[in-house]
C-alpha positions, 0 to 999 in steps of 0.5 A: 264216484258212481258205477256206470254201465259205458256204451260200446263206444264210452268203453272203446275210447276209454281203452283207446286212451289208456295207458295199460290195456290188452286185447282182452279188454275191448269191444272186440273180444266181448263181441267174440265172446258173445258168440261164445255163450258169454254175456259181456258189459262193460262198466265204468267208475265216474268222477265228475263226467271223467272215467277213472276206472273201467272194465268189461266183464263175460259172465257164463253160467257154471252148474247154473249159478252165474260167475264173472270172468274179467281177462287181464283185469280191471282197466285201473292204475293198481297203485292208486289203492283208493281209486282201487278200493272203491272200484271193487266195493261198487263192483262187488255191490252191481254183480252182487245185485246181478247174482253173480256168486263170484269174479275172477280175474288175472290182473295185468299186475307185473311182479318180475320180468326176466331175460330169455335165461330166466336172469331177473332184470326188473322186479314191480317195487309196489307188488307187495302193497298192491298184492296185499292190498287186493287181499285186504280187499277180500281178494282171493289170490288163487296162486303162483301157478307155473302152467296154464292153470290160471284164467291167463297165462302167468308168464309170457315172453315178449320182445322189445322191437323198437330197435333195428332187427339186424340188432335183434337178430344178433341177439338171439342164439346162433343155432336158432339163426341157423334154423332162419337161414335153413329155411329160408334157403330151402324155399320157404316162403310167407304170405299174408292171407285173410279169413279163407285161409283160416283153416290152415291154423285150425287143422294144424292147432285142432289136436291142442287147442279147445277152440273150432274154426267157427271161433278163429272166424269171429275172432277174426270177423270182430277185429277185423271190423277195426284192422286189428287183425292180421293172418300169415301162413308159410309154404315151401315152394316145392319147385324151388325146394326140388331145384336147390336139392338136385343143385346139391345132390349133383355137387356132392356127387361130383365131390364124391367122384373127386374124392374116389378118382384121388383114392384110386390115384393115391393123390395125396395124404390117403387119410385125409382123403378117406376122412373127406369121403366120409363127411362126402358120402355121407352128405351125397347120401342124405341128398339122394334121400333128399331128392327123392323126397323133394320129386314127391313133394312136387309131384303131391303138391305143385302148388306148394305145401302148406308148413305154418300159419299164425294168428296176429292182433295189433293193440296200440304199439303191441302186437299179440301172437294169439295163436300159431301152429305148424304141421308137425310132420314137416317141422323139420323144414323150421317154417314156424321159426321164419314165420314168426321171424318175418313176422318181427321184422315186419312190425318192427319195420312198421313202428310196433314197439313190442312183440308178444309170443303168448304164454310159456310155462315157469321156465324153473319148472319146465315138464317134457311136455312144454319144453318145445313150447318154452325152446321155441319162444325163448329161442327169440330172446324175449323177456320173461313177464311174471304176472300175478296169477288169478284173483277171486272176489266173493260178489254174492256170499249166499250164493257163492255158499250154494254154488260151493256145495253144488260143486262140492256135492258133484264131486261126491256123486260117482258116475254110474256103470 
């Protein structure tokens, strides 16, 4: 077997066939990460004119000594040790060549998958070989991270939706449901949008995600070439939302008129009457507030608000939910929840089989600071994917040595005042 460098396209059919791949893994996101001070190749391990074994590799500079980083790993079967073993000896051996100090990777090696309740359902029979092969291959497992410490995120949630979304619907919390019908009654409404839309997402992600909107460009520019992208975003339709809130607010003002003309008369049980102007009152006054909301929402923008938006790549039957966002002043209209609703329904409709939301933390080791994140996704009854985490591989041991003290010594050295 012999280490080749693959041409664009050699790497492009060989993901295309593969059985195991993610977004991470093509021509596509390489391009994307050239314009991100990344050089890329992509390498392919031979047999007799077959590729067994291929990957793409970006490769930065880190306190000027070059280090490699391979999203989801190698493109290989894991249970195949010795197709394994000789992978990694030949790609130690080309970056150890190249200067590279050192790889690291979060192999898209499965050890659990879990319910949306965080019940085991299937655990990876062959983890434990394969884990402990990578290690006697001189792989340094960096940890079972909970957070987003890793390269990846060590956990993601995904739906199955190669079943009806009527059943997928029913599966999910009924509080949950009750937010998609909110919001959908209130006039949110869907749009699929294309590259000029893209600030939307990055106004609304500026505060918390490292990536400006030149990338969600070029990431959309480089997928786009191949249809593997697709951008929606939610509006609430101001004028519809105005028209339900003055429908309701004169409702329960006619309830309330009912309600006090029945008190004055003494028409009927006093207590019980007192208990519904209650619950009315309080209804017809959250209207009231409602309306005047609603009459400025108009006012401010007639053409609608903007409310969510997200970020969707299609690989093979899977589509990725690479990022969304929402304007949290306006989260309460749940247009984030219908977005990405819609969004399962559509792809399910158009014969996806899976549906990935991204990563969640450890749903046992959940900080106030993620709860909304894991709330939010697992409110969809995905699984739970439990991945391995990140593996680093010595590539160049002088010089891995050398960019060691470097980052030793520049954590000694204090800032000055």
């Amino acid at each position: 077997m012999t280490l080749k460098e693959l041409t664009n396209e050699e790497f492009k059919t060989f993901t295309q066939n593969f059985s195991l791949t993610s977004i991470y893994q093509t021509t596509n996101y390489a391009f994307t990460m050239n314009e991100e001070n990344y050089d890329t190749l992509f390498l392919g391990l031979e047999d007799e004119g077959i590729i067994k074994a291929a990957t793409m590799i970006m490769i930065t500079r880190i306190k000027g000594f070059k280090y490699a980083h391979i999203p989801r790993g190698f493109l290989i079967n894991f249970n195949d040790l010795q197709l394994l073993t000789e992978f990694t000896k030949q790609i130690k051996k080309y970056l150890g060549k190249q200067d590279v100090v050192a790889l690291k990777m979060s192999p898209l090696l499965i050890k659990n998958i879990y319910d949306s309740n965080y019940k085991l359902i299937q655990t990876n029979d062959n983890y434990d070989n394969i884990y402990n092969h990578l290690k006697s291959l001189k792989y340094y497992h960096l940890g079972y991270n909970n957070y987003f410490e890793a390269l990846k995120p060590r956990y993601e949630a995904a739906i199955s939706i190669d079943i009806p979304y009527t059943e997928l619907f029913k599966k999910m919390d009924s509080e949950f449901t009750s937010k998609l019908k909110e919001a959908d009654k209130n006039g949110v409404k869907i749009y699929h949008g294309n590259a000029n839309h893209l600030n939307y997402l990055y106004n609304q992600t500026k505060n918390r995600y490292p990536r400006d909107l030149e990338y969600f460009k070029r990431l959309y520019n480089f997928f786009d070439k191949d249809n593997l992208i697709d951008f929606y975003y939610s509006k609430l339709d101001t004028t519809e939302y105005l028209q339900l809130t003055q429908r309701l607010y004169a409702e329960y003002e006619q309830k309330a008129y009912e309600l006090n003309k029945a008190l004055i008369s003494k028409d009927g049980n006093t207590d019980d009457i007192m208990n519904k102007k209650i619950i009315v009152d309080n209804e017809f006054e959250k209207y009231k507030i409602q309306l005047a909301d609603a009459t400025n929402y108009l006012k401010n923008y007639p053409d609608g608000l903007i409310l969510s938006s997200a970020l969707i790549i299609k690989w093979q039957k899977e589509v990725y939910l690479i990022i969304d966002g929402y304007n949290e002043e306006y989260k309460f209209f749940n247009a984030r929840n219908l977005l990405i609703w819609k969004l399962i329904v559509r792809y399910s409709k158009l014969g996806y089989t899976k549906f990935n939301l991204g990563g969640i933390v450890n749903p046992e080791k959940v900080t106030q600071k993620y709860q909304g994140l894991n709330e939010f996704k697992l409110g969809f009854n995905p699984n739970i994917i439990e991945y391995a985490g990140d593996f680093e591989l010595i590539t160049n041991t002088p010089l891995y040595f050398m960019y060691q003290r470097s980052s030793n010594l520049s954590n000694m050295i204090k800032p000055g005042n």
